[in-house]
C-alpha positions as CSV (number, residue, x, y, z in Angstrom):
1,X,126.5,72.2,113.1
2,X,124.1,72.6,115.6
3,X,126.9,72.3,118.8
4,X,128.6,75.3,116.8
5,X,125.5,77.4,116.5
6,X,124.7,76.8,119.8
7,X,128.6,77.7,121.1
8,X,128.0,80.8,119.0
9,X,130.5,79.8,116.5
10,X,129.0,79.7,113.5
11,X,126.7,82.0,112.4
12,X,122.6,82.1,111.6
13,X,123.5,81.8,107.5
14,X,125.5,79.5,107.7
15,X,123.6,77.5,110.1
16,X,120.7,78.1,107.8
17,X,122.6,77.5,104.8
18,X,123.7,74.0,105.9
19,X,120.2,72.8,107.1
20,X,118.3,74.2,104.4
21,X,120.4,72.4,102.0
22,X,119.3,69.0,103.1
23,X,116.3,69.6,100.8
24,X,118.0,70.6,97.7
25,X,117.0,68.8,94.7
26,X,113.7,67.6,95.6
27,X,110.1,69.2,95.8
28,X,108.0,69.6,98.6
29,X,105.9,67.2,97.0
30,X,108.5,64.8,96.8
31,X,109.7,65.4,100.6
32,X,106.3,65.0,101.8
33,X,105.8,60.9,102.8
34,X,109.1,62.0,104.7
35,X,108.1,65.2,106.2
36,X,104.7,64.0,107.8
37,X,106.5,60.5,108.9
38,X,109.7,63.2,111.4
39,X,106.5,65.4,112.0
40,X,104.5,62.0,113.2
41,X,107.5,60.2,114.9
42,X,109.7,62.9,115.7
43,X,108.3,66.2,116.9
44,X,104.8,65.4,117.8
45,X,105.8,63.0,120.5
46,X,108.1,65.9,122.1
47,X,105.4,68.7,122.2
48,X,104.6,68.1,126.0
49,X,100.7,68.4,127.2
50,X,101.9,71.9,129.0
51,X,102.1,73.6,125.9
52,X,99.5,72.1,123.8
53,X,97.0,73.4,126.7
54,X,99.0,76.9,127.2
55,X,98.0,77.1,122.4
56,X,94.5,76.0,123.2
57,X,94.2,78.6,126.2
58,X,94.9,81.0,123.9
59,X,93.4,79.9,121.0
60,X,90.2,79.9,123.2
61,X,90.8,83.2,124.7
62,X,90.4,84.6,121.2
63,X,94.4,86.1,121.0
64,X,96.4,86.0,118.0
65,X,98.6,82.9,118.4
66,X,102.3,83.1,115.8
67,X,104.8,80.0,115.9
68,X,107.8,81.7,115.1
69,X,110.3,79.6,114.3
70,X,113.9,79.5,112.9
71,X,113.2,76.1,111.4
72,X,112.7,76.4,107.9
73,X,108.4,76.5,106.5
74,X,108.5,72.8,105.1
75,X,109.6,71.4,108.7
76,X,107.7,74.4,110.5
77,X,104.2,74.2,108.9
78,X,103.5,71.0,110.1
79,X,104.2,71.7,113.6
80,X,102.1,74.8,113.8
81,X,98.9,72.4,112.6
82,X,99.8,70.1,115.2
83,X,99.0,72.7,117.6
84,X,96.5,74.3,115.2
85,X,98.3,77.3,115.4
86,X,97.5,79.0,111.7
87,X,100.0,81.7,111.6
88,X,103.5,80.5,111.1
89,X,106.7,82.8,110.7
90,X,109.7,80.6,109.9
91,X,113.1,80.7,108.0
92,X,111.8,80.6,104.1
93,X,113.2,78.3,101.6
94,X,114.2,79.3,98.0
95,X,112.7,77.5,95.1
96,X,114.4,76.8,92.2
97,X,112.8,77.3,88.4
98,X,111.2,73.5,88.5
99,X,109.8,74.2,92.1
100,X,112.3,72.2,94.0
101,X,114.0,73.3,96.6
102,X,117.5,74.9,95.5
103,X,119.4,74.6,99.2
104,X,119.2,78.1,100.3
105,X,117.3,80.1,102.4
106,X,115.3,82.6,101.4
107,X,114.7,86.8,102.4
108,X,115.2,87.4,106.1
109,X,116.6,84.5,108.3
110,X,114.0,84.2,110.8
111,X,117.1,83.6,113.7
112,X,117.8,86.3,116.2
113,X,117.5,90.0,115.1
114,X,115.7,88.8,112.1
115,X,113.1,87.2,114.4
116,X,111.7,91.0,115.5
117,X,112.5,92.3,111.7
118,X,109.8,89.4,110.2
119,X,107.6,89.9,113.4
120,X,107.4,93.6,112.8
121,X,106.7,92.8,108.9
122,X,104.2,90.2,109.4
123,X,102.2,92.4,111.7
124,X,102.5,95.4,109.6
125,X,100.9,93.4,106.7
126,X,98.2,92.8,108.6
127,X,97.8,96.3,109.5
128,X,97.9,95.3,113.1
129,X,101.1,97.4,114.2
130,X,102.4,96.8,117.2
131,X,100.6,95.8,120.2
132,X,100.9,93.9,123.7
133,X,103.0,90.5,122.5
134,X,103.4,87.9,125.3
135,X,106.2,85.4,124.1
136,X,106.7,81.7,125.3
137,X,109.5,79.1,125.2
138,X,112.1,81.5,123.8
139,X,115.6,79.9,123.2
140,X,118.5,82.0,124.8
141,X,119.1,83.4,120.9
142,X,115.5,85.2,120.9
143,X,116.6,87.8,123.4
144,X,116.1,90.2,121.4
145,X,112.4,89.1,120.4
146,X,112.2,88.5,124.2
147,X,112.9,92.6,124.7
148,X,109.9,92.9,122.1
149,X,107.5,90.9,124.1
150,X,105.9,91.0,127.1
151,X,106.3,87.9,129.6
């Protein structure tokens, strides 16, 4: 799934769809001994030092750090406090009745266009409009956040 997303063959909801689905049936409470273990194991060890001290730089500098991620909230959370970055945008994940997760995404896929879209919300809730952004490590699919930013 993720050579065809990255070929441009298959598109953000279904790319979505299919990884978001990999939690269907369970809670977050239930996912959790697995979650912090691919957090621990998995994704800390590839956050190189660079970008932990270009967060803390920032954090220091006083400037409103956002991970904004296509990666779904349960997977994305995690992450974020791992840089103690507070503010995470991600791809939401729809809860059933019981509070399990049902397998589909959730409101606006935060993938591509929907990347500006949930940045545009997110600072309009916070009634801080919009306003000199400076984006790192953008994938080749966040141009269009990219044209939002400034580099």
């Amino acid at each position: 799934m993720d050579t065809a997303y990255r070929a441009g063959t298959v598109s953000a909801q279904a790319f979505s769809e299919f990884y978001v689905s990999t939690l269907a049936d369970r809670s977050a409470e239930e996912w959790e001994p697995l979650r912090q273990a691919f957090v621990h194991d998995v994704i800390a060890p590839r956050i190189p030092r660079a970008a932990r001290r270009l967060v803390r730089s920032h954090l220091v500098a006083g400037d409103l750090v956002v991970l904004t991620t296509a990666t779904n909230r349960f997977i994305a959370e995690p992450t974020a406090a791992r840089l103690s970055i507070k503010n995470v945008i991600a791809t939401e994940c729809e809860l059933d009745a019981f509070g399990r997760f049902s397998g589909r995404p959730s409101g606006t896929l935060n993938m591509r266009e929907g990347k500006v879209t949930r940045l545009h919300d997110w600072l309009a809730e916070r009634g801080a409009g919009a306003r000199r952004l400076r984006q790192h490590g953008l994938q080749r699919f966040d141009q269009r956040l990219a044209a939002f930013c400034v580099r």
